[in-house]
Every structure is written in structure tokens, then in C-alpha cells.
N, C-alpha and C positions, 0 to 999 in steps of 0.2 A: 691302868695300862698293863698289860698281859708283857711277857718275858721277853714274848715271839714277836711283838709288836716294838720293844723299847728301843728308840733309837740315841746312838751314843755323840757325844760331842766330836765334830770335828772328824766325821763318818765319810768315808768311799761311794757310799749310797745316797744319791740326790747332787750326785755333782750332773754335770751336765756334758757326758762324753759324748765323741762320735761311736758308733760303729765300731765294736772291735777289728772287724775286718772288711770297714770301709775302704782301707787304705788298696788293700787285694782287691777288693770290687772293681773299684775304680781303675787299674791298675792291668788288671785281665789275669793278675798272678794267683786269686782265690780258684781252687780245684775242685771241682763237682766229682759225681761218680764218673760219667761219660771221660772227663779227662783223667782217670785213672789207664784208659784202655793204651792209651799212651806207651805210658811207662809197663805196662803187662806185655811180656811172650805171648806169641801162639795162638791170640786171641781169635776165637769163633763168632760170628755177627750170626744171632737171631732175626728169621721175619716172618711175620703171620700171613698165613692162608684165610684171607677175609670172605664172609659168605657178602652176597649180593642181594639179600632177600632180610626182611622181618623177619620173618617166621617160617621153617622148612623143616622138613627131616632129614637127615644125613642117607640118603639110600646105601652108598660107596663113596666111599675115599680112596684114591688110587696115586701115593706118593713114587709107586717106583718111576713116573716119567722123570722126578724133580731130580733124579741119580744122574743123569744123564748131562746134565746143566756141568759145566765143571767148576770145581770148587765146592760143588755142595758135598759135605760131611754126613748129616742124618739129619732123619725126616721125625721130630718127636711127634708120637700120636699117645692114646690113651693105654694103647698097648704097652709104653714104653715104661708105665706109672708106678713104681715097684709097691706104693703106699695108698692113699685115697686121693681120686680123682675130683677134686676139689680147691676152689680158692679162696674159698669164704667159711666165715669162721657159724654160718648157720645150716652150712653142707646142703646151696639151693643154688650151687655156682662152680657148676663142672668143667673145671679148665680145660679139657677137651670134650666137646659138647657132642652129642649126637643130635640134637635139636637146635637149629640155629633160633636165636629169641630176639635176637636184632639184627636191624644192618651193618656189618662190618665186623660181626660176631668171630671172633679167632678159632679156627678149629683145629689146625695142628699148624707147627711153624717149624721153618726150616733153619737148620744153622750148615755156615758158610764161610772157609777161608777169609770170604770179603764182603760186604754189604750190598754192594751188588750180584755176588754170583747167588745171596742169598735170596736178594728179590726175585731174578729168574730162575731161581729153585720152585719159591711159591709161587708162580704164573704157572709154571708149568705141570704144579699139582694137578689132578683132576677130580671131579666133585659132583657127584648125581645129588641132584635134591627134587624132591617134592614139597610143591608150595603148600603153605598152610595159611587159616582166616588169621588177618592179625588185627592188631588194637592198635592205632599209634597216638592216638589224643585221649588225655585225663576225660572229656566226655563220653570216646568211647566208651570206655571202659566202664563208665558211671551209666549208659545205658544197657551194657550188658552184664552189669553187676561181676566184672573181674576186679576184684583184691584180692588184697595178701596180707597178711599177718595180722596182728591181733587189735581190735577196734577199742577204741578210748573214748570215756566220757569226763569229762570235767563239769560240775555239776555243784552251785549253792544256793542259796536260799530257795526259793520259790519261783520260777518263772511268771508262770501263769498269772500267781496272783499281782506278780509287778506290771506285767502287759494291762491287768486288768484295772491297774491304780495308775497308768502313766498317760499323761494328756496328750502326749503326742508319739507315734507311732510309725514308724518306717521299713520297709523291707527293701531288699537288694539283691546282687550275685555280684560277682570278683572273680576273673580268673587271670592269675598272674604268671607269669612265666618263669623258668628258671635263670639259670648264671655256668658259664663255662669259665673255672678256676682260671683258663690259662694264663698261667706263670710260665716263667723265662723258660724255666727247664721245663722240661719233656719228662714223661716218666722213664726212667732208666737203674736197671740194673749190672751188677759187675762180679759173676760167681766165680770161685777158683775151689781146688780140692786139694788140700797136703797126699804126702807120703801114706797117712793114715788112714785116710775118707776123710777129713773131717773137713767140712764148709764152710766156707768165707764168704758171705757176700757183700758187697759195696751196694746197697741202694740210699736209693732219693724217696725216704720213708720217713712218714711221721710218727709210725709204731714200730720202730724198729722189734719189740719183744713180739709182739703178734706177726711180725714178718716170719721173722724166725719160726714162731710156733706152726704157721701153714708150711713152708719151706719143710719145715719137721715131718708134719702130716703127710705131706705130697710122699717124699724121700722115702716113708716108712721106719726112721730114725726116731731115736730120742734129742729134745732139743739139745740136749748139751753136746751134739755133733754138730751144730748149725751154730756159728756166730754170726751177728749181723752188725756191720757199721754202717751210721749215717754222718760220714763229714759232714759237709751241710746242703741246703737245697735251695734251688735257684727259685724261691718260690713253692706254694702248696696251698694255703689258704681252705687246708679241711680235704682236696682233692690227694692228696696222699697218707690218710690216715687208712685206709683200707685197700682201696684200688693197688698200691705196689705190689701186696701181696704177692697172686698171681703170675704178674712180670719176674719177681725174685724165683718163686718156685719152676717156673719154665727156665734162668738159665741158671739156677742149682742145678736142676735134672740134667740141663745139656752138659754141664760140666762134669757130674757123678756117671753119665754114661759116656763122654768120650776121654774123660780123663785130661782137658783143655779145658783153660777158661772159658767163658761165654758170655759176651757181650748184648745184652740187649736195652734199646735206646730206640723210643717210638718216636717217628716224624711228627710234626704240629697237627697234619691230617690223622693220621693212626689214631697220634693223643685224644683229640678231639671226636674223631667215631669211635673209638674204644672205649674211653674211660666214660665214668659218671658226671652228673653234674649239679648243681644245687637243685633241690625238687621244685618244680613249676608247682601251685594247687590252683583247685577251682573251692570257693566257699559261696555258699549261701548263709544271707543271715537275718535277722529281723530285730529290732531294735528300739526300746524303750527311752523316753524323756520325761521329766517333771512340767511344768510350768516355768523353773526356775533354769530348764536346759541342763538338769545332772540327770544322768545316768540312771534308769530305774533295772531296767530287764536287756537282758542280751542271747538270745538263740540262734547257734550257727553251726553249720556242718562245712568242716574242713577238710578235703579229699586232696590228698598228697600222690603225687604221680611217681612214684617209686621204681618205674621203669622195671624191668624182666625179672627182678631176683631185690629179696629184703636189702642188703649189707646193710645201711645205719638207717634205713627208711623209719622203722618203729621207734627209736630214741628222738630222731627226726623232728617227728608228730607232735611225741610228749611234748619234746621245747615248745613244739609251736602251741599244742592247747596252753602251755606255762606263760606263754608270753602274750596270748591274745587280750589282755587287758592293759598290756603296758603301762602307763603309766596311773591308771585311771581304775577309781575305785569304783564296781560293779557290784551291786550288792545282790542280785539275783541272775544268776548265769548259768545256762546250761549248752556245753558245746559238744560236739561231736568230732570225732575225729576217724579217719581210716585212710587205709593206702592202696592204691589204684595200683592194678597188675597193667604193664603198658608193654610193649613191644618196641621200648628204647634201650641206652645203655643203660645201664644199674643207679638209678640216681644216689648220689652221697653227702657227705658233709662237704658243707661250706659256709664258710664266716660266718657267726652267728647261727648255724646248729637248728634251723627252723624258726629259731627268735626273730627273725625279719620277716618269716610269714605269717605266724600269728601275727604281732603286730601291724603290720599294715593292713590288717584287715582293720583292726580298729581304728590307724589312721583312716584308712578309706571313708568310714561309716562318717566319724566326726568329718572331714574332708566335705562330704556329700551333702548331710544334714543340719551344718551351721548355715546355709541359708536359707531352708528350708524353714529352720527355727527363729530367723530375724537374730542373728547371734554371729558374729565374729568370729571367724574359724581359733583363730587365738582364745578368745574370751572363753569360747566354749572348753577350750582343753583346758585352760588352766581351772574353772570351776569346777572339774571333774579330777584334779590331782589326788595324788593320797592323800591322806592327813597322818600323822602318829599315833601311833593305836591302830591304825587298821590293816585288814588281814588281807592276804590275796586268794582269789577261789581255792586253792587247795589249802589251804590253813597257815602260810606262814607269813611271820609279823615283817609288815615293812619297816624294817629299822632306817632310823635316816630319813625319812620322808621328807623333812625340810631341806634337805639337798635339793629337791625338787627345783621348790619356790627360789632356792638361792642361786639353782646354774640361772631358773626363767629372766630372773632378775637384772644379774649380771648382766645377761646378753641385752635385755632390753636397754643397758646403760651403758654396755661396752659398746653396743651398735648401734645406737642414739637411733632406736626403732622407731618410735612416736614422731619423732620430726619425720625420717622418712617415709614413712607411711602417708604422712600426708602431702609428700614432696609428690609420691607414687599415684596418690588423688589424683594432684593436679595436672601431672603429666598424661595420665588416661584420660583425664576430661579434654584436651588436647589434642591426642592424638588417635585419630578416627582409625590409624592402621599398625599400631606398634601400643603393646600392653605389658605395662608392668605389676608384678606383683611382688609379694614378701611373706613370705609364713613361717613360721616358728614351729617347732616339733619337739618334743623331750623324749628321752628313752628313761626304761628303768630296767637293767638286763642281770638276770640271775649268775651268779659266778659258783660252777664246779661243774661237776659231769653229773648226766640223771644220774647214772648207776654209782651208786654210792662206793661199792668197793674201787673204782677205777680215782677215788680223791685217796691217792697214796703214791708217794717218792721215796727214791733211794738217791746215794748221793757217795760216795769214794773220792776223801781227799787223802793227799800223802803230803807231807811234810819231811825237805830231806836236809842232809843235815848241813847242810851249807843254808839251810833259812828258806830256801826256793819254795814254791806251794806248785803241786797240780793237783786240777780238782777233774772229776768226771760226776756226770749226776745222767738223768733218764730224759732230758729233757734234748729234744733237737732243736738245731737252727735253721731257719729258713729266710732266712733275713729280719726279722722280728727284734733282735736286739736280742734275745732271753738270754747267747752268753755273756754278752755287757753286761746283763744285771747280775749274772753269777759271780762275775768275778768280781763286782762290788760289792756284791754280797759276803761273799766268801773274807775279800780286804777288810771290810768294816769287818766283821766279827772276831777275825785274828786280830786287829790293830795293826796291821801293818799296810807299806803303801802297795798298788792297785800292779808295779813295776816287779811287786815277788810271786806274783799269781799270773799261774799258765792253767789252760783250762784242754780237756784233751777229745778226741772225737769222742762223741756217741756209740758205746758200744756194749753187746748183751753178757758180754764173757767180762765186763765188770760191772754193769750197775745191772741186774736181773730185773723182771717181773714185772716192767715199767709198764707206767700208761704210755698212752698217746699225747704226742703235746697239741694240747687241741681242747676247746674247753674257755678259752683263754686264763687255763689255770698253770701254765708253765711252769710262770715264776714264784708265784703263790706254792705251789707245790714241793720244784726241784730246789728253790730258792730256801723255804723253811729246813729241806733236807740237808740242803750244805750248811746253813749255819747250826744244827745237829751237831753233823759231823764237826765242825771246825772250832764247838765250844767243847763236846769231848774232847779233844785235844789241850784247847785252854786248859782245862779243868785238872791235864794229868800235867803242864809245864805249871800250873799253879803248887804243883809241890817237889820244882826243882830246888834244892838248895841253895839258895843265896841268888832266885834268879828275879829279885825286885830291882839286883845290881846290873842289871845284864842286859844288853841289848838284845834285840830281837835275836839275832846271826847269834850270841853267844849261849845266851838262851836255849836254843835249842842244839847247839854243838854239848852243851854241857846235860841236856835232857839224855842226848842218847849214850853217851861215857854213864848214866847213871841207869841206862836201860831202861826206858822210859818207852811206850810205845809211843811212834810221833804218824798214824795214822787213823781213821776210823773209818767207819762206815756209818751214813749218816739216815735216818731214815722220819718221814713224816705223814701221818694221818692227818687229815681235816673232820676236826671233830667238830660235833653237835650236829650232822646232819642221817636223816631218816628221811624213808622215802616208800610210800607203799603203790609200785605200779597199777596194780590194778582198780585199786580205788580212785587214785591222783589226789592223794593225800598228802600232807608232810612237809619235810624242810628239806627239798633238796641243795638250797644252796645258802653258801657262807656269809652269803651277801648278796646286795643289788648294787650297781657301777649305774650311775645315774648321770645326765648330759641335756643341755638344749642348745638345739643349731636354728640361728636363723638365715635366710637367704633370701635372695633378690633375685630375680629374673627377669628379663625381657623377649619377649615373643611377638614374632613377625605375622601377621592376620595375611600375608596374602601364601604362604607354604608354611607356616606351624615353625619354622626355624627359632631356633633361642638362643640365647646367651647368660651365659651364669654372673652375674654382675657383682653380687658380693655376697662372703660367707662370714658368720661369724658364731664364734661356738665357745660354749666355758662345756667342759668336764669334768671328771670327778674322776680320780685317779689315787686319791687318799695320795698320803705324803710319797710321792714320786719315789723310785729307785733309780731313775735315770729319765729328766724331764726331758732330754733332747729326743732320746728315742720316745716316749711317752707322745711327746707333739709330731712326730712323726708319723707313728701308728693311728694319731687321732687322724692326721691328715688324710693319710695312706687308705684309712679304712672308709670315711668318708667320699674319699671320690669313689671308691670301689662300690659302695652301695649307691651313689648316685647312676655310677654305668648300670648296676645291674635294674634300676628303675627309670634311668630315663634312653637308654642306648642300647643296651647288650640285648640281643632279639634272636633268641633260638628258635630256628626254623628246621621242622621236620616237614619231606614232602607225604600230605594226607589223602594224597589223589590212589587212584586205583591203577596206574599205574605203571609201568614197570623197576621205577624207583621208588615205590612206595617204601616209608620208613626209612628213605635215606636222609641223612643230616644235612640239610641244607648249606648252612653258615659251618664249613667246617675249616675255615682259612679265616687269616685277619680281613681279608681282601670283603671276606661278607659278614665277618663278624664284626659288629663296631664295639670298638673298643677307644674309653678315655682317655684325651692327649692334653697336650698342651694348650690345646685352642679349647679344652672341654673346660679347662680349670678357671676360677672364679676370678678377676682379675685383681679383685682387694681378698684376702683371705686371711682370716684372723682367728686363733686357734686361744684360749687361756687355758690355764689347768686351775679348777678351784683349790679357792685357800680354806687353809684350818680345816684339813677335811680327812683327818687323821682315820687308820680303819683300826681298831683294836682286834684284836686277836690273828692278825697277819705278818707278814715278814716284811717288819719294819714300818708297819704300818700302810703299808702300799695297799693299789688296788690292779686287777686286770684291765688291762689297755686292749686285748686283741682284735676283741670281737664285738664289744657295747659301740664305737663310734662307728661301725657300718652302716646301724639306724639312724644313724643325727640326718641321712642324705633324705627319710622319708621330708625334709622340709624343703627338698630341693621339688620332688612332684605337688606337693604343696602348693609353692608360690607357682607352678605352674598351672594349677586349677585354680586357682586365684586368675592369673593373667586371661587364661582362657575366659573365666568369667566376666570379666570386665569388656570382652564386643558384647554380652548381651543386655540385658536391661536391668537393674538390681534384684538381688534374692533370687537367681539364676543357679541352681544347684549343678554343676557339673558332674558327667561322669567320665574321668580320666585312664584310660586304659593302660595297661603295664606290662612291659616297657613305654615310657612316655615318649618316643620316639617321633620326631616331628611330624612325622604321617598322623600319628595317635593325636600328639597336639592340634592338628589342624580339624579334623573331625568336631575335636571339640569344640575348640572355638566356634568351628562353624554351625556345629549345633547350639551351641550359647545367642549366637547372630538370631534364630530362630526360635528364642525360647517364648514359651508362654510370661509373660510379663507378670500374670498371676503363678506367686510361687508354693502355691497348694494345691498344685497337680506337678509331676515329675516325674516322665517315663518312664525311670528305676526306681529310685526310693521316691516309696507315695506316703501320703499321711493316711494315718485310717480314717475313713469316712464317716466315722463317727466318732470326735473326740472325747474322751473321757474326763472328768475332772477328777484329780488325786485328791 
């Protein structure tokens, strides 16, 4: 057991808290950026001048009407830019555009005594454009051959010769949609400027160091003029690791040019047509079996809709080639990957980082193909698990593989599956208009960032001398828990109770150079950094004088009479990982976070309508740093991937138009989103035992972003149920979002199916089987 991993008797870490600032949540006394503007002078309200078109060219901009509006202050345009007109860190994302590239697109924005003098500022803007062809669907684009950035092959053994050895034989297409982060908060910033120049901004960021560094760029400063703090955030889920950017840089500049603060805070619609969102793709694939139903060959091309400009579309991808074999050993693979230039917002990171689109394409296949095979959609995956010893297409070792077999296990005995299933028979054989199903799903999801340099933390504790501890590390909160675990973190490693540990905002002018919290590498991360820092410390009160006598409080009252340093800086690599991009080779990650959900459903044959009947899931979480939040996140994250597969339905209008490219669902009102009537009505969550992770902080594992896959069991049992109106060995094809309109198609093609199931309008068998 590693140093980093050992945990001590009678430890802070693995109790089972609430929320460090549950209490404020609940309460309404927790303070986002937006409620700083509050407590600020003078403040200035930001609002964008939005184009009304895809795709145009800016002919003229004509801001002097907006002078006129009263109230309004200044009109920022590209003019105003003293540094690089840019908000992206690949300089493909010009904060004041002269080419509009979606609808809704910001092109200069007006700041305003008050929030409304600023809106009728921007109305009264005026705006010649010339329309231009635009793209607004991932097909588009794939007929006119628009991408962007650089294409990726993942690629092992032999294709061909597995197609040519596998007795059964299947091809398909998939094209799935994206997800709209929306969280509580809205994106917002909060700039101010000292006596000196030097900048402050309050945003709702999950890179605080890279805000800073564009904020820097835009300005034409050096970063060390730019501080940035992230209190906390009302929500983000990967939708503000890049996107804030921009919104900070727009009200630094309005605040460096009028010498006011500057408030900007985008409405739910703004949010929602402005920013990115998780990338929709379209895949093609074709797909290899034995006789025995394992896996021979696998070839598929994965086209990611990247929307108008890179930000994280190419790491995006990577995940997704890394993850398109989930849990399931392929011994002969060759995938393709690229990214669709589209005339949407900027698509970005969200939960799981591309890991839920590879993957469900392999859900899909086995989904599709176990009846095709005379095989159990269950049976089938489990015969395709890892085993120990083997490798995943880019070369690294699945450590743990029997974790697999142990979450499958569990579930099938914590959810007494075998009985219901056959409860589930007899109730379909019964009921000629109402179908139940149940499917089982596993994840096996990589934990660290592709890019190898971005797995590093810094971490600033202080020890004062009355005994008190604050700690500051790179890591933000967004509700996630990750300062609960800090600060147990931090308790456990001094030995002391959880009652002398304050932990302090998020900020660049003390812990520098950080990542993004995002990854689901947080606490893994900032968590190794601070127990660093806080065993440095141990290390120099272990040669206080007489202080084995000495309580904690004396202890360190007598460290500093002895001039003792009682602070450090705490810092942490994740070592043993390499990564070669352009091959897709290597070990990008520390580990796999491994889980299996099973679910229940019931579906209505005369409207597709459902209901989630019951959930149950063991996960793998290595030895917990905080189980309450741990089963939280399982929970949390689960329903979020079940919305973004069976409910959340991103609509762009693809007509010709005069709303062409505009966002359809841009309010809750058209967006659906998961409630209380979504949720399971039994829901049962475990965390596997003895499932210690060696060379981690404390042995733990990441929670954030592995259980958003456990909900592929939720489209699962809903291709199940669908199947069951049609005749046995009925292969369904489930479209995504499973949205009751989607389920009822299905079904009703199911109602209609050929009874022989060696013909199947999508996946067909090859017409001439092979023997292996």
C-alpha cells in the first residue's frame, strides 16, 4: 500500500458528512458571483447584441443609436480590445466576431447603469448583415465534408481478418444527440479594477487559472495583473470549464475601460443560445461475433458535432475513441474518429468528457444484436467483460477487472434480478398493452485528463498559531462535495478534528497554474496536494521539542516561539501516465471507476409513455472519502445521464427558413428536463466493498463522472420493453433521446416485426455466415 494511499485509524475521511455548505444552500445564505453585485458600488450591467442568423457577415455595426437609450455607459466592440480579440485558448473564437457563426452569436454588448437601460441599449444597436450557406446538422456537415481539427484513428489487431473469422456479422448507424448543462446558475461574471489597474474578477468558473490567462490575453497584460476567484457555482457539470472565459474577458474590459465595476450575468435563454453543450454524434459501425456471442471485430466512424469553433471538441473525440469499448474486451478494432464544423454554439465538455458517447455506441450494438444472436442482452455483455490481463485498444492494462464481475454480481443479488425477471415474463405475457423490461449495464470509465500535463495540483495550507487550519488548493466547488473531502482530507492528515479546518475561496493569486476541476479528477488531484502540504508541516512540528507532550493548540503555540515554519505549499503529480495523441497509444489514465445499474421499466403501448420502476446500482468508488456525498453523486449523476438519454431533446430549427439555426428548446418550458415524477420509485444505490485503490489519496476513487453511464441501463430496459409488443428475437432500434415519441415508434415497429429474426432493417446479419 503506497504512502498516498495509507489510511490512518480513527480518520476524518470516510465519515459520512453532509455538504459542507448544505446548511447555506438550503437556507438561501450560500453566495454565488451574481450575489456579489449586491454588496458592490457603481455597478455596470453587461448585454449582448445577438445576431438573428447562422451564419452572415457583419457588413456595419452602428452602436451610436444605443448612446441615446439613457443609462447606457459604452458600447464594447473589437475596437475597444487593447490585446487579442479572442476567447478561446485555440484563437478560433473571436469575442467580437465580424462573422456571425450561429444564432444568437454576441457581437458587441452594451454596458448600462441598470439591466434594463442595457437591454434597450442592445435593441437599439443596429446591424447590416449578409446572409451566408450555413450547416446546422452533424449530416450536414458530413455531406459537405465540413470539419475541423485533427482526425483520430484508434486501431488493434486486425480487422479484416476478425470480420473474415466471425460467424455472425452486423452493421448499423446511431446518431445521438447532445445535453444542455443547465445548472441553477447561469454563467456570470463580477470585474472590478484597484487604484492600480490591477483585476479582480468574481466568476462562476471551473478554470479559474485559464480564465485568468484569456482575461490576460484579451487586456494585453501580464497574468499576474488578473486575479481570478471562484466562490462557488451553482452548478456546471464540464459547461464552465471553458465557455466563462469570454463572459470574464468582456466584463474585465468593461471595467479596465470605464473604471466601474461590471457586472455580467446571462438570462436562462442568453445561457442556453450562447453557450455550448455536450456534443451530439452521428457513428456508423459494423460489428463482429463468434458462435459463442464474444466480440471478434469492431469498425466504426464516430463524427462529433463540434458546433462553429474547436474549445474541448478534439480531447472530446479522444475520450470518446477511449471509451468506445467500455467495458468489453475487442480484440480486433479499428475506429475512426472526427469533428463536424456545424453552425451551432461551440459544443463543450460535459460529464463524462465524450466517455458516454463512445460508449453507448457499444451499448447500442450489444442492445441491437443480442436478439439477433438468440442471446440475452445481459448474457451477452457479461460474456464480453474484461478478464485480468487484458489490454484496452490503445495498450493499457485493465487493472481490477474483477471489479467488473463483482459490482454484476452484487446487483444481480441486491436486486433479486432472476426472480424479477421472470415476475417481468409473466406480466408481458398478460398484458397485451403495458411492457415491462429490466437490463443491466456496466461502466468501466478512465480517471485523469487526456492531456497528461493538466494531472497536476497545488494546494496552500496555513497553520496559525492558536491550532486553526486554512486550507486553499486549485480545485473549485460546484456542488460536488470536493470541499467536504478537502477538509477531511486535510483533518485526517494533521490528526486533528474536522471543527479546526476552514477552507478558503478558489483563488489564482494563491494556488497558481491549476487545472480545471473536471476530469472527475478533483479530489484525486487537490486532495493528494493538500495532504503534501499538511504532512510537510507534520514533518517540521515532528522536531518540536517536547511536542509528543503537547496537545495539538500547544503544539503548535510552542512550534512557532521555536520558529518553526507552520505553513507550506502543497503540490501533486499523477504519476505513471503517458500518452502518445497521435497514435492513441499509452496510459492515459490512473485507473478505471468501474459500476453496474440495473433498472426496471414500464411502457404504455398506446403513447410510448414510461415510468422508471426501480434502480439499483453497487459502484466502485475505492475506499470512500466521504460516502454521503459519494452516494449522492452516484445518484445525481445517474439521473442526469438517464435525462440526457431518455428526455433532454435538443432542437435546432433545420428548415430554410427565416429561423433557420435557431435553438429550438431554449427555456425549461421546451426543454425537458428530470423531476421528481422522472425518478425511480425504489432507488438503491451501494458502494462496493474492499475495493481499496492503491496509489491514491487515501485510497479513494473519482465519483463525478463514471455513474452518468450506469443510466445507459435505463434505454436498455426500455428496448427491452419495446420489444416485448413484437414477437420474440425482435431487434429493436431505439433512438436517442428515448423520449416517449422515440419509444412509441419503436414499439410500434416491434408490433410489426418480421418474426424471423435474420433479417433486420438496421443491423442485418451477413448473408453469408462465416464459420470461425
Amino acid at each position: 500500500m503506497s504512502a498516498l494511499s495509507e489510511r490512518p485509524e480513527n480518520a476524518a475521511v470516510g465519515l459520512p458528512l453532509q455538504h459542507e455548505s448544505a446548511t447555506l444552500h438550503v437556507t438561501g445564505a450560500a453566495l454565488y458571483t451574481d450575489d456579489l453585485v449586491g454588496r458592490t458600488r457603481d455597478v455596470l450591467h453587461a448585454w449582448p447584441v445577438q445576431a438573428p442568423y447562422a451564419r452572415a457577415r457583419v457588413r456595419e455595426l452602428r452602436t451610436e443609436p444605443a448612446y441615446d437609450v439613457p443609462g447606457v455607459v459604452r458600447v464594447l466592440t473589437a475596437a475597444d480590445v487593447p490585446g487579442v480579440n479572442d476567447a478561446g485558448i485555440k484563437h478560433d473564437e473571436p469575442l467580437f466576431p465580424t462573422e456571425v457563426m450561429f444564432h444568437g452569436h454576441a457581437l458587441c454588448w452594451v454596458l448600462a447603469e441598470t439591466l434594463e437601460a442595457a437591454r434597450l441599449g442592445a435593441a437599439a444597436v443596429q446591424v447590416d448583415y449578409e446572409q451566408l450557406p450555413s450547416l446546422v446538422s452533424v449530416r450536414d456537415a458530413i455531406g459537405a465534408g465540413s470539419f475541423q481539427g485533427t482526425p483520430r484513428r484508434l486501431e488493434r489487431g486486425d480487422v479484416d481478418a476478425g470480420f473474415a473469422a466471425a460467424a455472425h456479422v452486423f452493421e448499423g448507424e446511431l446518431e445521438f444527440a447532445g445535453q444542455e448543462h443547465f445548472y441553477l446558475e447561469t454563467h456570470g461574471s463580477l470585474a472590478l479594477v484597484d487604484e492600480a489597474g490591477q483585476v479582480f474578477v468574481q466568476s462562476s468558473t471551473q478554470h479559474p487559472s485559464e480564465t485568468q490567462e484569456i482575461v490576460a490575453h484579451v487586456l494585453g497584460v501580464p497574468s499576474h495583473e488578473v486575479t481570478v476567484q471562484c466562490l462557488r457555482m451553482g452548478g456546471a457539470f464540464g459547461g464552465k470549464e471553458m465557455q466563462p472565459h469570454g463572459f470574464a474577458a468582456i466584463a474585465a474590459l468593461g471595467a479596465r475601460l470605464t473604471g466601474r465595476p461590471v457586472r455580467l450575468r446571462l438570462n436562462r435563454t442568453q445561457d442556453m443560445t450562447m453557450s455550448g453543450k455536450r456534443h451530439g454524434f452521428h457513428s456508423r459501425w459494423r460489428v463482429g461475433f463468434d458462435d459463442g456471442g464474444c466480440l471478434v471485430a469492431l469498425e466504426a466512424t464516430l463524427t462529433a458535432d463540434g458546433g462553429w469553433s474547436l474549445d474541448l471538441s478534439e480531447p472530446v473525440l479522444a475520450r470518446a475513441l477511449c471509451h468506445v469499448d467500455n467495458a468489453y474486451w475487442i480484440p480486433n478494432i479499428s475506429v475512426q474518429g472526427r469533428i463536424a464544423k456545424t453552425n451551432k454554439t461551440s459544443q463543450t465538455a460535459f460529464r463524462g468528457f465524450g466517455g458516454p458517447q463512445g460508449m453507448l455506441v457499444i451499448e447500442d450494438i450489444l442492445g441491437r444484436c443480442a436478439p439477433l444472436l438468440g442471446l440475452d442482452a445481459g448474457e451477452l455483455r457479461r460474456r464480453n467483460f474484461y478478464r485480468p490481463g487484458q489490454t484496452t485498444p490503445y495498450g493499457q492494462p485493465v487493472r481490477h477487472a474483477e471489479r467488473l464481475d463483482a459490482c454484476w454480481d452484487g446487483v444481480l443479488t441486491s436486486g433479486d434480478v432472476r426472480r424479477r425477471q421472470q415476475e417481468i415474463a409473466r406480466f408481458n405475457a398478460g398484458s397485451p398493452h403495458r411492457k415491462r423490461g429490466l437490463a443491466m449495464t456496466p461502466v468501466k470509465f478512465g480517471i485523469s485528463f487526456n492531456l497528461t500535463a493538466f494531472n497536476q495540483a497545488g494546494a496552500l495550507v496555513h497553520v496559525y498559531k492558536d491550532g486553526s487550519v486554512l486550507i486553499n488548493h486549485g480545485g473549485t466547488e460546484m456542488g460536488q462535495g470536493l470541499h467536504t473531502k478537502m477538509l477531511q482530507v486535510a483533518a485526517t492528515t494533521l490528526g486533528i478534528p474536522l471543527s479546526r479546518v476552514r477552507l478558503a475561496p478558489t483563488r489564482t493569486d494563491k494556488v497558481p497554474n491549476t487545472s480545471a476541476t473536471a476530469a472527475s479528477s478533483g479530489a484525486d488531484l487537490n486532495g493528494a496536494a493538500i495532504k503534501n502540504a499538511c504532512e510537510q508541516i507534520k514533518a517540521r512540528l515532528a522536531e518540536v521539542e517536547g511536542g509528543d507532550r503537547l496537545t495539538w493548540e500547544q503544539l503548535v503555540n510552542t512550534a512557532y516561539h521555536q520558529r518553526i515554519q507552520l505553513w507550506a505549499a502543497g503540490f501533486y503529480k499523477t504519476e505513471g501516465l503517458h500518452w502518445d495523441a497521435a497514435a492513441m497509444r499509452g496510459q492515459p489514465f490512473k485507473y478505471f471507476a468501474y459500476g453496474v445499474a440495473a433498472a426496471e421499466v414500464e411502457v404504455d403501448g398506446f403513447s410510448g409513455a414510461y415510468a422508471v420502476r426501480r434502480v439499483d446500482i453497487v459502484h466502485d468508488v475505492g475506499d470512500s472519502l466521504s460516502p454521503l456525498v459519494d452516494i449522492g453523486q452516484i445518484e445525481g449523476g445517474f439521473v442526469q445521464g438517464a435525462g440526457w438519454l431518455t428526455l433532454e431533446d435538443l432542437r435546432w430549427d433545420e428548415s430554410d427558413g427565416p429561423h433557420r439555426g435557431r435553438l429550438a428548446t431554449q427555456a425549461a418550458s421546451t426543454y425537458k428536463l428530470p423531476s421528481l415524477s422522472e425518478m425511480p420509485a425504489e432507488f438503491n444505490v451501494t458502494l462496493l466493498e474492499k475495493a481499496h485503490e492503491d496509489g491514491v489519496v487515501y485510497g479513494s476513487k473519482a465519483v463525478g463522472e463514471p455513474p452518468l453511464m450506469l443510466a445507459f441501463s435505463v434505454r436498455e430496459a426500455l428496448r427491452q420493453a419495446a420489444a416485448a409488443f413484437g414477437p420474440a428475437g425482435t431487434s429493436v432500434d431505439l433512438a436517442s433521446p428515448a423520449t416517449p415519441e422515440a419509444v412509441y415508434w419503436a414499439l410500434d415497429a416491434a408490433r410489426k416485426a418480421d418474426p424471423d429474426p435474420t433479417v433486420d432493417g438496421v443491423a442485418r446479419r451477413q448473408p453469408e455466415e462465416v464459420s470461425s
